[in-house]
C-alpha positions as CSV (number, residue, x, y, z in Angstrom):
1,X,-7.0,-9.5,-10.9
2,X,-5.9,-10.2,-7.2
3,X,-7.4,-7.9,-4.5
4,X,-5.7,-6.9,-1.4
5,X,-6.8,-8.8,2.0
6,X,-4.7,-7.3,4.2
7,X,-2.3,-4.7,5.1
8,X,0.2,-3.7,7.6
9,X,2.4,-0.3,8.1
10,X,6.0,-1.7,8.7
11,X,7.8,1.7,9.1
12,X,7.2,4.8,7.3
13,X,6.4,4.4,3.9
14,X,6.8,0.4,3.4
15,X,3.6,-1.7,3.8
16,X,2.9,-5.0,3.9
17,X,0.7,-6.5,1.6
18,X,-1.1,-9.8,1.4
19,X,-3.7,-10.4,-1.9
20,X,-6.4,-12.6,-2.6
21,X,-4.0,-15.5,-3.9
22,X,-2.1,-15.8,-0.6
23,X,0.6,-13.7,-1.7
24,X,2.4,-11.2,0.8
25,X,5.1,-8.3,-0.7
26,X,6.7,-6.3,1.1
27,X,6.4,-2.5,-0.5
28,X,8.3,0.8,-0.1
29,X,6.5,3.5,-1.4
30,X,8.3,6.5,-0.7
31,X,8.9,6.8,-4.3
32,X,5.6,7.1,-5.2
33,X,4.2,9.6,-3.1
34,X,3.6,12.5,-5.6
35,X,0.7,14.7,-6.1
36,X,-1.6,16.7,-3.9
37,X,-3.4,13.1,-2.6
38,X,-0.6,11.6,-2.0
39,X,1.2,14.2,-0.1
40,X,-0.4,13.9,3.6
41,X,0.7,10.2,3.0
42,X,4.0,11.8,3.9
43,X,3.7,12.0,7.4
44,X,4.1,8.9,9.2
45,X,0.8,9.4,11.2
46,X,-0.5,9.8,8.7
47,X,0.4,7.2,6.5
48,X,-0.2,4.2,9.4
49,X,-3.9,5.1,8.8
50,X,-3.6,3.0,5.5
51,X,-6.6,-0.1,5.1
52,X,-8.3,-2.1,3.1
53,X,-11.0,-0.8,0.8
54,X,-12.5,-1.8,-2.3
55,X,-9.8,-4.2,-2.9
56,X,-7.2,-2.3,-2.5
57,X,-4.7,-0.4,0.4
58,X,-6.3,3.4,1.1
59,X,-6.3,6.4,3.7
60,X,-8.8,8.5,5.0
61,X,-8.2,11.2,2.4
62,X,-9.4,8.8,-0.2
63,X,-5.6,8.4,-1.4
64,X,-5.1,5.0,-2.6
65,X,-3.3,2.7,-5.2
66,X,-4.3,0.3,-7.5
67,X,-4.3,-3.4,-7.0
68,X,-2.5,-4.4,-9.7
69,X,-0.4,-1.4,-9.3
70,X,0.6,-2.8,-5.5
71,X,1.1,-6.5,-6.7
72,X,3.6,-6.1,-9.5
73,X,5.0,-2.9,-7.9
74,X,9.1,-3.5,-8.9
75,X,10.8,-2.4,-5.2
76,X,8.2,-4.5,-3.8
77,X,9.7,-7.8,-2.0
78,X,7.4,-11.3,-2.9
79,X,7.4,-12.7,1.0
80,X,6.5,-16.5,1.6
């Protein structure tokens, strides 16, 4: 299973995503935000806080989505 290495917020709600093979995708969440965890993720603020941990893209309010999730994620865009 590839881990993410690195992140970045592009604009609200899409990240940018690079995993252990080299790999970068492009991914809009917006769809996915659902649930009490989820739901700060909402506000753009909020949501730039996103990082790297164990593996994998969380925030501060120990919101986070799996790896494998993240890397074959359908609206996500495989960048070279």
């Amino acid at each position: 299973m590839e881990k993410v290495v690195q992140v970045k917020v592009i604009r609200p709600y899409v990240l940018e995503v690079e995993f252990s093979d080299g790999k970068r995708r492009e991914i809009d969440l917006e769809d996915e935000l659902l649930g009490e965890v989820f739901e700060p993720l909402m506000d753009p603020a909020f949501f730039k806080t996103a990082m790297v941990e164990g593996g994998t893209v969380a925030w501060p309010n120990a919101a986070d989505f799996a790896p494998e999730f993240l890397y074959h994620h359908v609206r996500g865009a495989v960048k070279p």
